[in-house]
Steps between C-alpha positions, in 0.01 A plus 500: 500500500466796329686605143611827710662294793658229294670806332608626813591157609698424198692868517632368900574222330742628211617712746638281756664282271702815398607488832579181624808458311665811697389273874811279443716845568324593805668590802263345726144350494249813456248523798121581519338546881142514457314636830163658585155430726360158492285388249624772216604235232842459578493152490361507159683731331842309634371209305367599240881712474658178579347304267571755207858529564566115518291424223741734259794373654576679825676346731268655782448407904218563717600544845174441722448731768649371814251610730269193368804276616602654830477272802438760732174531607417909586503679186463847657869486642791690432657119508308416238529756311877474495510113423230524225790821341812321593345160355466724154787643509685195537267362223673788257852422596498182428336573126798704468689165479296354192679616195178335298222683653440818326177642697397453864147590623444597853149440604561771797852596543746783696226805416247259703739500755492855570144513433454286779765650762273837396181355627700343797621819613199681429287300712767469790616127417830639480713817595600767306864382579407134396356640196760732388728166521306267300516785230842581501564129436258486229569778331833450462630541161640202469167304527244708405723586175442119399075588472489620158093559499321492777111528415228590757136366391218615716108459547234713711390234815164414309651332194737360712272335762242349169793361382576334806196367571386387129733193590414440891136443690566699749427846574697551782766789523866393531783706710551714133238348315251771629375856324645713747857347505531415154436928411750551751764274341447625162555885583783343673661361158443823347677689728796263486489526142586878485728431826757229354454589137811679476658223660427243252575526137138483373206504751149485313184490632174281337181625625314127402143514656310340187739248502804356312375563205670434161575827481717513823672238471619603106579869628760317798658249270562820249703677784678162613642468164539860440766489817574158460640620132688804590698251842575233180598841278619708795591863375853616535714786490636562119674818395515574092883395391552784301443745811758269737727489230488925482579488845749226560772338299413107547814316471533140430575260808584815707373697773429880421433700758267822395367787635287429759305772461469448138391157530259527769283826312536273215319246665225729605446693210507180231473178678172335445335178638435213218381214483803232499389297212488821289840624661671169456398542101625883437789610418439836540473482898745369792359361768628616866670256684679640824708237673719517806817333580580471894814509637730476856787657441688336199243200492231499305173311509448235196225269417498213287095471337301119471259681269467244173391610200603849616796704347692550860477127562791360688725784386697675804335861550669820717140670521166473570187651346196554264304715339301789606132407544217763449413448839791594634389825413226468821781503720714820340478841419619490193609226218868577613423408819289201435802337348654469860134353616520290214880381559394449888205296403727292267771431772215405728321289267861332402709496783282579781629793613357796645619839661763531293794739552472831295516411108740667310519545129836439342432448154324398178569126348390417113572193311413352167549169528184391357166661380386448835760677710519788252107600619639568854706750712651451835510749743732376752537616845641341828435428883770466728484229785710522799262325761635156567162338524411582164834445340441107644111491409687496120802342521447141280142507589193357289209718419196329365292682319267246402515093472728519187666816494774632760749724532876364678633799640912583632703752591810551215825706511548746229773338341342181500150688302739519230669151459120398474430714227423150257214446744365832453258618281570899327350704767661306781833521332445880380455533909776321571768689333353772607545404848866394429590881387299675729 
């Protein structure tokens, strides 16, 4: 090996093990779909990426493609096609479940999926209707949301058919393996590329004729751990203390309630998106954290937290929450508004819930307690439930999160929020009194 690549080599090297200390804070497992025309070095590169991330202490998976394993027989089927997706997707979901595994590789994932239905409808396997269903399913935000790169490698039909043959002894065309076909399938790719790419958080394409060279392969692992760094050191939504603090009067332990107005061109004009590590460290900055409590009537919806080694663990909460991600900002038109996206991202990821009532703010919670707490600022607002379906879904219910963490959820009377208050950490009890004189 060259002095040149053992530089480069030794620079991927430094720089993942900046980042693997940050993977035991992750969220979920961070997930890599690699698709594209046969023969374009996708099986390479995967282990050649494999083998680099395990070797510097990655807890990484390969998930092999599940068309390889399918027992049925046609492969040109919309059945197929929809076992060989479903099979991956129930291949993610379950990694979901591993707290240990930090990265999971998808030799052909979800974007193969549609790729597929594409070339299905396109050729009259399938019907537009048929089509237009697989996608909606596939495309829906809560799975393709989990794909966190999704990289399409490609090669014209030559290289592709010498590279299939320099390993059989027969010249014989196969149903793809064949010029015409192949060219086809790989303007096919590229089209889904610029169809689905703003569907997926990071769609990138690798033109690889000349093979999977060093080169390649280098280039992909630098935007793996480019993306894999900023998911283990996710931006979020800070605003500089001094400018809150010219705005609002924080109060200790007590909910403030602002102007609305104030707050929210605040938020525009100064927040800014940083990366957590260097937010948790500054004084100088507040992180956003909106949080909602929910409420029927006089009841109100509390949650006890199996979280160890976390500071909310096994205390009795009022709310529910987290901070404001930069990608929340996809989904808003304007930082103010991507701290509801955020906050409905967080109840979803936490308690499951979706299509919330309409969030209202009602006020601004601060504490001190510890170095910690005194870096954030809770934005609280609340949801009303009245349906008697959901007030049951919650009412001394378990919510697993993952193998060891959970959240035990019940409905509480007001008066009883505050003969817990011993249980309850600041901005629960700050929330609580609050609730008491409202």
């Amino acid at each position: 090996m060259r002095g040149r690549d053992r530089a480069i080599l030794s620079a991927l090297e430094k720089q993942i093990s900046k980042i693997r200390p940050r993977l035991s804070e992750k969220r979920r497992p961070f997930i890599v779909e690699f698709a594209g025309t046969p023969k374009s070095g996708k099986t390479t590169t995967i282990g050649a990426v494999h083998q680099f991330l395990k070797r510097n202490g990655v807890v990484v998976r390969t998930f092999q493609e599940r068309a390889s394993v399918a027992p049925l027989v046609d492969k040109g089927t919309a059945f197929f096609n929809t076992w060989v997706t479903c099979a991956t997707l129930n291949g993610i979901i379950e990694a979901l479940e591993d707290e240990k595994l930090d990265v999971l590789i998808l030799d052909r994932g979800l974007f193969d999926g549609l790729v597929w239905i594409d070339w299905q409808e396109k050729t009259h396997r399938v019907s537009l209707a048929e089509a237009d269903g697989f996608r909606s399913f596939v495309l829906t935000p809560r799975w393709r949301g989990l794909v966190d790169l999704v990289f399409v490698m490609h090669c014209d039909a030559e290289t592709s058919l010498n590279r299939e043959h320099a390993k059989q002894i027969t010249l014989r065309r196969g149903a793809i393996m064949n010029a015409s076909t192949l060219a086809q399938l790989r303007e096919h790719y590229l089209e889904a590329a610029k169809r689905y790419k703003r569907d997926f958080k990071s769609v990138t394409v690798i033109e690889n004729t000349r093979g999977p060279e060093m080169r390649t392969i280098i280039d992909i692992a630098k935007s793996i751990l480019k993306s894999l760094g900023q998911f283990a050191d996710e931006d979020v939504l800070c605003l500089p203390r001094k400018s809150l603090e010219g705005q609002v009067k924080l109060s200790e332990r007590k909910v403030v309630t602002p102007s609305w107005k104030a707050v929210a061109r605040l938020v525009n004009r100064r927040g800014t998106y940083v990366a957590r590590s260097a937010a948790e460290a500054s004084d100088e900055l507040l992180q956003v954290v909106p949080v909602c409590i929910i409420r029927n009537g006089d009841r109100f919806l509390t949650n006890v937290r199996h979280e160890p080694g976390e500071s909310l663990h096994e205390a009795l909460g009022n709310w529910a929450g987290g901070h404001v991600r930069k990608q929340d900002l996809d989904d808003a038109k304007s930082k103010w508004a991507s701290v509801m996206v955020g906050l409905r991202r967080e109840l979803h990821e936490e308690l499951s819930l979706e299509d919330l009532p309409q969030l209202q703010p009602i006020g601004i919670v601060y504490s001190s307690e510890d170095k910690r707490a005194a870096r954030h600022i809770g934005i609280v607002f609340q949801a009303a439930f009245s349906d008697l379906a959901n007030i049951a879904a919650f009412d001394n219910k378990t919510i697993r999160e993952r193998p060891n963490r959970y959240v035990r959820t019940n409905w509480m009377e007001k008066k009883e929020l505050c003969r817990t208050l011993d249980s309850q950490r600041d901005w629960s009890k700050a929330i609580s009194n609050f609730l008491v004189q409202a």
